[in-house]
Legacy VTK file of the C-alpha trace (Angstrom):
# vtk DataFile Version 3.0
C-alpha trace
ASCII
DATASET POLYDATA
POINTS 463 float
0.000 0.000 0.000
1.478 3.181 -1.236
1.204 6.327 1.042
-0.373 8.541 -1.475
-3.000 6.053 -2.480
-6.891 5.752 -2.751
-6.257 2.624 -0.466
-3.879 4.514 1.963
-6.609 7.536 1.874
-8.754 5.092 3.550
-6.739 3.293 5.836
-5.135 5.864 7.602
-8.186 8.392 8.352
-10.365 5.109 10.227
-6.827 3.823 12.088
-5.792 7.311 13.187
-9.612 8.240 14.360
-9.880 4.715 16.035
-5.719 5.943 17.403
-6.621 8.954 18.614
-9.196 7.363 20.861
-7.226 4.821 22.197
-4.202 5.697 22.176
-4.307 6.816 26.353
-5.082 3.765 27.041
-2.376 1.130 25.871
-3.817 -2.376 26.802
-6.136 -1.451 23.812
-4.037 0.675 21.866
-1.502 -1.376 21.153
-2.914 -4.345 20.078
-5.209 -2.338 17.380
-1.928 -0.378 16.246
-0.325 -3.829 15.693
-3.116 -5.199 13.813
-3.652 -2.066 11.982
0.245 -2.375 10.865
-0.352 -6.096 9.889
-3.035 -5.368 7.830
-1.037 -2.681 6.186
2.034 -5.045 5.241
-1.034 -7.869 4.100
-1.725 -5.574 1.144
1.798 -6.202 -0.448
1.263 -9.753 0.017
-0.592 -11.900 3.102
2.208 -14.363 3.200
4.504 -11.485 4.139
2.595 -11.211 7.660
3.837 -14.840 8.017
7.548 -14.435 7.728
7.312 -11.066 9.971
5.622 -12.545 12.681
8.425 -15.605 12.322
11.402 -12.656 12.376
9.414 -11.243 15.236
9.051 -14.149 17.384
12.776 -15.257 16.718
14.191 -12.183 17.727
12.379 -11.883 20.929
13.413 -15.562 22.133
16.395 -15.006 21.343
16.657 -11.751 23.168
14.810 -13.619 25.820
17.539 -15.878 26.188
20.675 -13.836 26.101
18.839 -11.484 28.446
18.544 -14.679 30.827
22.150 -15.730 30.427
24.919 -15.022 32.810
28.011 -16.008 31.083
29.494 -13.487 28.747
30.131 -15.568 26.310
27.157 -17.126 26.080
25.487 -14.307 25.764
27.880 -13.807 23.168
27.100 -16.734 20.870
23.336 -16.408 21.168
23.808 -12.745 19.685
25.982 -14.527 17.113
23.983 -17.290 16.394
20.282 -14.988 16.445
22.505 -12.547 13.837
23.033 -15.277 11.661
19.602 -16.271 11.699
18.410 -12.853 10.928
21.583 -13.087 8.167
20.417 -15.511 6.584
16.602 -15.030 6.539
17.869 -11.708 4.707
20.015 -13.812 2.271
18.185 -16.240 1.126
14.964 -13.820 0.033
17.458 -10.968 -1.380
21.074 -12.476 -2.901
20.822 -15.909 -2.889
19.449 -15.814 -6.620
22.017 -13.493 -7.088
25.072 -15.146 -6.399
24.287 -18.473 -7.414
23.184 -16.534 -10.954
27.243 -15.454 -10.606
28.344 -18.607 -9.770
26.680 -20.740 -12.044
27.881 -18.234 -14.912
31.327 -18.775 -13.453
31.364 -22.386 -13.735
30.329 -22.017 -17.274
32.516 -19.767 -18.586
35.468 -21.879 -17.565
33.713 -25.050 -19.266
32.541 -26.519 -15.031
28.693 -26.197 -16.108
26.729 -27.556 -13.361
23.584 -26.886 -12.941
22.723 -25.158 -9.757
19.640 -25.229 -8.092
17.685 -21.489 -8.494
14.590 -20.783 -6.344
12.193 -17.819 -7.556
11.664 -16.395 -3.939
9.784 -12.906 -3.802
11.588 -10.818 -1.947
8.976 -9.639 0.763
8.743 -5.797 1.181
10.978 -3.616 3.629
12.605 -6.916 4.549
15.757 -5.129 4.723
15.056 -2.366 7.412
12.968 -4.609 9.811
15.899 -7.066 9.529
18.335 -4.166 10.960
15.861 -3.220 13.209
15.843 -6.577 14.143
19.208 -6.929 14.686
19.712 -4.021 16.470
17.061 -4.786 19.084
19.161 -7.773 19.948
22.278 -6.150 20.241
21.024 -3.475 22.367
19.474 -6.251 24.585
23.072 -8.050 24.572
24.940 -4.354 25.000
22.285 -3.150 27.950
21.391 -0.360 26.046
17.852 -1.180 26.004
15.616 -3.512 28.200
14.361 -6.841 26.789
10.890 -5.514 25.210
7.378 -7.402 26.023
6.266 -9.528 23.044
3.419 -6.965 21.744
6.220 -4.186 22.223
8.604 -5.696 20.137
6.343 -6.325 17.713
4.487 -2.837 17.441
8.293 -1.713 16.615
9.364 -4.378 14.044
6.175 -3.585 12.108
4.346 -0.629 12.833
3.218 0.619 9.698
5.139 4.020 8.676
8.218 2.728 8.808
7.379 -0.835 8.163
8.734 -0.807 4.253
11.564 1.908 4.091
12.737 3.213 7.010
13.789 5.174 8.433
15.415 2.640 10.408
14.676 3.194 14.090
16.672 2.117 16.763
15.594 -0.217 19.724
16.557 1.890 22.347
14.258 4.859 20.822
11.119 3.008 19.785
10.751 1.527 22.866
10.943 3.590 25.901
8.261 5.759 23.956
5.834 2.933 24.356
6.289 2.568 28.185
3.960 5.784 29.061
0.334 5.892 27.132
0.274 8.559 24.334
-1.715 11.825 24.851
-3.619 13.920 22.628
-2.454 17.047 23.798
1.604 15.821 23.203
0.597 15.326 19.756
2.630 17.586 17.276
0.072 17.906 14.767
1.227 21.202 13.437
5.029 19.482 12.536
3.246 16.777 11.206
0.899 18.192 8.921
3.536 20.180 7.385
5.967 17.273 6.982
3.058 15.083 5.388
2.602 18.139 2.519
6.369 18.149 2.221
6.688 14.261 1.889
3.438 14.705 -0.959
4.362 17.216 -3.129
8.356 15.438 -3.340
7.036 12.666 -4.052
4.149 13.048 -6.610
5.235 16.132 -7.680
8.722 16.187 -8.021
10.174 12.877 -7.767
7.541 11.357 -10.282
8.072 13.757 -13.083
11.732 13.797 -13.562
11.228 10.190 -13.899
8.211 10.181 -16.351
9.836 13.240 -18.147
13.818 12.732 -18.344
14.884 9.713 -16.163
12.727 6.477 -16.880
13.611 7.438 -21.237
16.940 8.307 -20.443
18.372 4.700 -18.157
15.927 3.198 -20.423
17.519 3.595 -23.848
21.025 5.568 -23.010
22.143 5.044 -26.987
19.393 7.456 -28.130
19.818 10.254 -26.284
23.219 13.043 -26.560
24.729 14.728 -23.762
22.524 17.421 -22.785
19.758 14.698 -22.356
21.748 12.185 -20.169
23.651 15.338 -18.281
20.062 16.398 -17.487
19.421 12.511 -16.100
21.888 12.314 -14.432
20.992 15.275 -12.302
17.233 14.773 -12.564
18.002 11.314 -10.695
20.372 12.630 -8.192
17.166 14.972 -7.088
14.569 12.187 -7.520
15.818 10.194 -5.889
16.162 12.505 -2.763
12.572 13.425 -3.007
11.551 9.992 -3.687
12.964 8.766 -0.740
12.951 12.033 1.709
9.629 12.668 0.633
8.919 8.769 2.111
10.688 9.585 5.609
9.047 13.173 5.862
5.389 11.314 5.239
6.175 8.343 7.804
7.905 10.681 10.247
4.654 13.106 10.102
2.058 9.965 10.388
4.184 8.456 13.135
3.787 11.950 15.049
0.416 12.233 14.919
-0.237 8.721 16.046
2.283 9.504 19.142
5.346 8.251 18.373
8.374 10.308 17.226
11.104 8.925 14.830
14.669 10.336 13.896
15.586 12.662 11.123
16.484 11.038 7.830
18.087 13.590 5.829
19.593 17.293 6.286
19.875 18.846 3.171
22.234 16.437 2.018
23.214 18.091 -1.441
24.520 21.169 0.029
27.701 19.019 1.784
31.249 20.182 1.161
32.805 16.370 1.642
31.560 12.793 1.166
31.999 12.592 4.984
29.317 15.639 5.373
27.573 14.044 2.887
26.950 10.353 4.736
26.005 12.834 7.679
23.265 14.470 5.793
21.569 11.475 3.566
19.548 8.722 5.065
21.100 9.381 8.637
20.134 6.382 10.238
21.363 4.129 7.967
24.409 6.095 8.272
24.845 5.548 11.693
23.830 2.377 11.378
26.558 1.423 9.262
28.848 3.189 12.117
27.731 1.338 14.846
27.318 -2.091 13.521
29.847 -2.195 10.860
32.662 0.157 10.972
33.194 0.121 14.642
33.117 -3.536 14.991
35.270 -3.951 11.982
38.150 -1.306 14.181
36.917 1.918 12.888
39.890 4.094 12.893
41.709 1.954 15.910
44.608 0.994 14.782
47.047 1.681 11.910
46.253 4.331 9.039
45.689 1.556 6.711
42.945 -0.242 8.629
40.956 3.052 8.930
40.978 2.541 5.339
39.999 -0.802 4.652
37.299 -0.734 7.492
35.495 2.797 5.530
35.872 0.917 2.224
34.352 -2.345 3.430
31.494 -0.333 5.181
30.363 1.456 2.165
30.656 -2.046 -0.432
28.475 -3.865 2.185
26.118 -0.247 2.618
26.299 -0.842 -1.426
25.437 -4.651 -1.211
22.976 -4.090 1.541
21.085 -1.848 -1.348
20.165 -5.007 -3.052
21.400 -7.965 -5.275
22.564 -6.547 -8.459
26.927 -5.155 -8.996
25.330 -1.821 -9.699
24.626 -1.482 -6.086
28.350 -2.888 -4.992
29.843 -0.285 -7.763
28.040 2.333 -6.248
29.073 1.340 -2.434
32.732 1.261 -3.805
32.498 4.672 -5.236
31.628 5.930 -2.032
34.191 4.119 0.076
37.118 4.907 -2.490
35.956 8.858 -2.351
36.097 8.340 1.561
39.117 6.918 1.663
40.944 9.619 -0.369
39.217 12.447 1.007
41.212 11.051 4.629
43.959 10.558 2.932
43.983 14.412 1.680
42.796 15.564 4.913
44.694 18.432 5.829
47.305 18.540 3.115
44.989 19.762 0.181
42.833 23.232 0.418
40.471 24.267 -1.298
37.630 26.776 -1.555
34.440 25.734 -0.398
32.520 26.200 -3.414
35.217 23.779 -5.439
34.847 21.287 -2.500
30.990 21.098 -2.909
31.376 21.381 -6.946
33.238 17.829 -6.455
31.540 16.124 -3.991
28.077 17.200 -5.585
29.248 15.483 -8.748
30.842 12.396 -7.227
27.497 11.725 -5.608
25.533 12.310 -8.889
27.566 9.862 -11.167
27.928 7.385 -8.422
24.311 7.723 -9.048
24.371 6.118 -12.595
25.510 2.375 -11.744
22.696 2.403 -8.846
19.919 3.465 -11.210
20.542 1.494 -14.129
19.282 -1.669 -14.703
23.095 -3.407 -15.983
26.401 -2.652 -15.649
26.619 -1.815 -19.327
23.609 0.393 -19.479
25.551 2.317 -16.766
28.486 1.966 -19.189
26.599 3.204 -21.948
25.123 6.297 -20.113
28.556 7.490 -19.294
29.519 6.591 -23.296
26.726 8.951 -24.011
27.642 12.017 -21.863
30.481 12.586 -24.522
28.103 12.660 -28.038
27.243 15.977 -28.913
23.352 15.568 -29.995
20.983 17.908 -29.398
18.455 17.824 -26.859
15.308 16.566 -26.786
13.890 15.869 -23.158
14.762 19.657 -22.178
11.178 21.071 -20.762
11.304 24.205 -18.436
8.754 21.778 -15.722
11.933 19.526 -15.684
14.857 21.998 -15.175
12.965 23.813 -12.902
12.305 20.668 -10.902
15.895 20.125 -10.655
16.836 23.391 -10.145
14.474 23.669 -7.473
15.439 20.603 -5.517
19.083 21.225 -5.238
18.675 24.762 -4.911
16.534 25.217 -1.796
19.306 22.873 -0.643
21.812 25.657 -0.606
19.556 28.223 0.653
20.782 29.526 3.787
18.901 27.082 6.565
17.910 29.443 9.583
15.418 31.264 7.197
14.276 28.798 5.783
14.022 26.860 9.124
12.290 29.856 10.854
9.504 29.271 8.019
8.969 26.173 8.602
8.120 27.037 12.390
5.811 29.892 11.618
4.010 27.349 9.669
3.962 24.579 11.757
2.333 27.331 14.521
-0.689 27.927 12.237
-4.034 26.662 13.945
-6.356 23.694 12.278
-8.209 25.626 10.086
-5.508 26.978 8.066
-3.788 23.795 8.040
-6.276 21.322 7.046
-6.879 24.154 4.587
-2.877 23.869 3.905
-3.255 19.991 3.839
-6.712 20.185 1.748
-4.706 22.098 -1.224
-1.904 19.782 -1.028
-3.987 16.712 -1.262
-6.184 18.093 -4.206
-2.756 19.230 -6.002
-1.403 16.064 -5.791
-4.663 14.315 -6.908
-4.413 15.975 -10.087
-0.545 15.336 -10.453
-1.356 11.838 -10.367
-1.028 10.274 -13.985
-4.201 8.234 -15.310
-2.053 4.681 -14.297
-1.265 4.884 -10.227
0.956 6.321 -8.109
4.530 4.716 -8.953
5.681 2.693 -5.424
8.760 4.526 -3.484
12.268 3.431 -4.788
13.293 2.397 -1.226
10.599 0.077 -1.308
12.498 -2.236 -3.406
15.629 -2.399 -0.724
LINES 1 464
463 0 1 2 3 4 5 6 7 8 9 10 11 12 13 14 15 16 17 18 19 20 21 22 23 24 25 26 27 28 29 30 31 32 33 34 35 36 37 38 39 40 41 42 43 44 45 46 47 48 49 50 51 52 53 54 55 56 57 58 59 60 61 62 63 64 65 66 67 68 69 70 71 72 73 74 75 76 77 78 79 80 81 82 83 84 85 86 87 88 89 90 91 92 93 94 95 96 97 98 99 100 101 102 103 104 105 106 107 108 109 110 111 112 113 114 115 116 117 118 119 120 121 122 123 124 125 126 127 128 129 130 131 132 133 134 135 136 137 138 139 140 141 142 143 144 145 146 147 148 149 150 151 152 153 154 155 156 157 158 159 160 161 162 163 164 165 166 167 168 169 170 171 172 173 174 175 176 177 178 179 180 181 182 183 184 185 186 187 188 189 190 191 192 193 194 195 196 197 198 199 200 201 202 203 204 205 206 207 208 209 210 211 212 213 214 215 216 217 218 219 220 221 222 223 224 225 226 227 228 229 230 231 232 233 234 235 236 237 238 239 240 241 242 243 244 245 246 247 248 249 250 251 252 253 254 255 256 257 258 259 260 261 262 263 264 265 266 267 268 269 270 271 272 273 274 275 276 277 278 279 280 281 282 283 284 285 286 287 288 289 290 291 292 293 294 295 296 297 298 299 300 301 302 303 304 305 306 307 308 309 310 311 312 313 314 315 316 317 318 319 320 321 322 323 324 325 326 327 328 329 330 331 332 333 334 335 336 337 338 339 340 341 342 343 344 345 346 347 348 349 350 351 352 353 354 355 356 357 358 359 360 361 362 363 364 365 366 367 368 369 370 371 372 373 374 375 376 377 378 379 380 381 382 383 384 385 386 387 388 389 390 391 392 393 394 395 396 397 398 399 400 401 402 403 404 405 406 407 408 409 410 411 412 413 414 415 416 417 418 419 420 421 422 423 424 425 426 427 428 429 430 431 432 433 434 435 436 437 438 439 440 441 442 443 444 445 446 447 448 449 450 451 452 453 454 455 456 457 458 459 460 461 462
């Protein structure tokens, strides 16, 4: 069920009416927000519910059990043997067509053709994120960070419904201790969220969709019949759909989480306007960002240790952020990119200068192309774009709605943020009328944005 969907439009008004009544008293309010997020993920696909209430109940025995243990390293290999699990639940469903695809090719190419077997396994929706939140409710539990959770609390955070299919990933420790008091209506930030739903909307539908109906979708499509202006234009029309795309998701679940009670971390800060690759992994899907930190790089030796090993352990954490993307070399080329630029940008740390306009020029445009190998389907259509960016044709896909999409998107970006912040606020102050009026005008400008097919489903979805 997309957000901005005739289904979704009648979904959320009944649960957040039937929310706002319960929701001070949490012996009922929980168990109706649970079945209201099952019912949500049973619209992808009912046999979904099946495998999250399996990944639920796992992780909360295990949990159980380290929790119970009093030898360290016990606890230790139940947290290592429950991480597997989780591991390899996530493996199977995403990569395991993947690399036995590679393999068998492998085998071939050197004349050892054996036929391997290969399963056609959907891969069930947002199985990605409530895997790491998964994991990271265990580890928390192992680490003390967090108190074991009750069964129903555990699994109103694995799947309650905004952030069920794309994040943003929420930690343990946060979710939690919010549902230990019940909510109340007069705590609830409806302003902020009202403002961040009409945000979320009009990136989305507005923005996000028509670069890729317009420019993007033609462009990764067929690369060989299109010149540079065309793919130039792609390749920045993607760099800002997919921000809105996906920041446009976060703002809408962070804004319906608020007004059912619950308040979730920021997922993005502007991220185009960052002078280094470093800013830039502080600014673009934060949590997964600091997931990565916590659960990869540190663990790995972060930058204990020799020069060299700072290295390897930011390289390796970006190719597995890459990998985590999804199942395709696209994803491991772009995680690569990102470590490599890392890397270098350490190694030059302090013995290059440079203005900061010719810092942001290059790390704008290392995050753009890095862009290409993620978006397109194949290695060589990526190959191909990049072919193209060098054949002077005339343009075709050029549209002033288009430009001034892009234009737009990366531009408020580099605004100066206190105005634009202070804004916000005034807006977020306005009282209900004018902001169901605000909401009203969104909603009916988005309905007629909507092509004649339906809305197209959030790229994170997919990951």
């Amino acid at each position: 069920m997309v957000f901005p969907s005739v289904e979704f439009a009648l979904f959320f008004p009944i649960v957040f009416g039937l929310s706002w009544l319960l929701m001070e008293r949490p012996s009922i309010w929980k168990p109706f927000v649970l079945t209201a997020s099952y019912v949500f993920y049973s619209f992808a696909d009912p046999k979904f519910c099946i495998l999250l209430a399996a990944v639920t109940l796992g992780n909360q025995a295990g949990a159980t059990l380290i929790d119970r243990a009093d030898d360290e390293r016990v606890r230790k290999r139940l947290l290592t043997a429950v991480v597997a699990l989780d591991l390899a639940v996530l493996g199977v469903f995403k990569y395991y067509g993947f690399f036995v695809g590679d393999v068998d090719d492998l085998l071939s190419g050197i004349g050892l053709g054996l036929p391997l077997p290969l399963l056609t396994v959907a891969l069930p929706i947002g199985l990605s994120f409530l895997t790491f939140q998964a994991i990271s409710y265990v580890v928390d539990v192992k680490r003390g960070s967090c108190e074991r959770a009750s069964i129903i609390d555990f699994a109103l955070y694995l799947s309650f419904f905004p952030h069920l299919v794309a994040g943003p990933i929420v930690r343990a420790r946060e979710f939690l201790p919010q549902l230990a008091t019940p909510r109340r209506r007069d705590q609830i930030a409806v302003g902020p969220a009202v403002v961040l739903i009409c945000i979320g909307l009009v990136k989305k539908v507005i923005l996000a969709d028509l670069l890729a109906r317009q420019v993007v979708d033609p462009v990764f499509a067929v690369p060989e019949a299109y010149g540079t202006p065309d793919v130039l234009l792609a390749a920045y029309a993607y760099a800002a759909q997919i921000y809105c795309d996906f920041s446009g998701y976060t703002d809408i679940a962070i804004g319906l989480a608020l007004l059912m009670g619950i308040m979730f971390p920021q997922n993005f800060d502007s991220p185009y306007r960052s002078r280094s690759m470093q800013e830039f992994w502080r600014r673009w899907h934060m949590t997964l960002s600091r997931y990565l930190r916590d659960f990869l790089y540190v663990p790995l030796g972060g930058n204990r240790g020799a020069p060299w090993k700072t290295y390897r352990n930011l390289f390796l954490t970006m190719l597995l952020g890459g990998l985590w993307h999804g199942a395709a070399w696209g994803f491991v080329l772009w995680g690569a990119i990102h470590g490599a630029a890392l890397v270098i940008e350490r190694l030059l740390r302090g013995k290059v200068r440079m203005p900061g306009w010719l810092a942001w020029l290059i790390t704008f445009h290392v995050v753009v192309f890095a862009l290409v190998p993620f978006r397109a389907p194949e290695l060589d259509i990526a190959w191909s774009f990049f072919e193209r960016l060098f054949s002077w044709e005339s343009a075709t896909l050029w549209s002033s709605s288009s430009v001034f999409a892009v234009v737009l998107v990366i531009g408020v970006q580099l605004l100066p943020e206190h105005p634009m912040q202070r804004a916000r606020a005034w807006v977020e102050r306005l009282r209900p009328v004018p902001l169901g009026a605000m909401l009203a005008v969104v909603i009916a400008t988005v309905g007629a944005a909507i092509p004649a097919g339906a809305v197209p489903t959030f790229i994170y979805f997919a990951f």
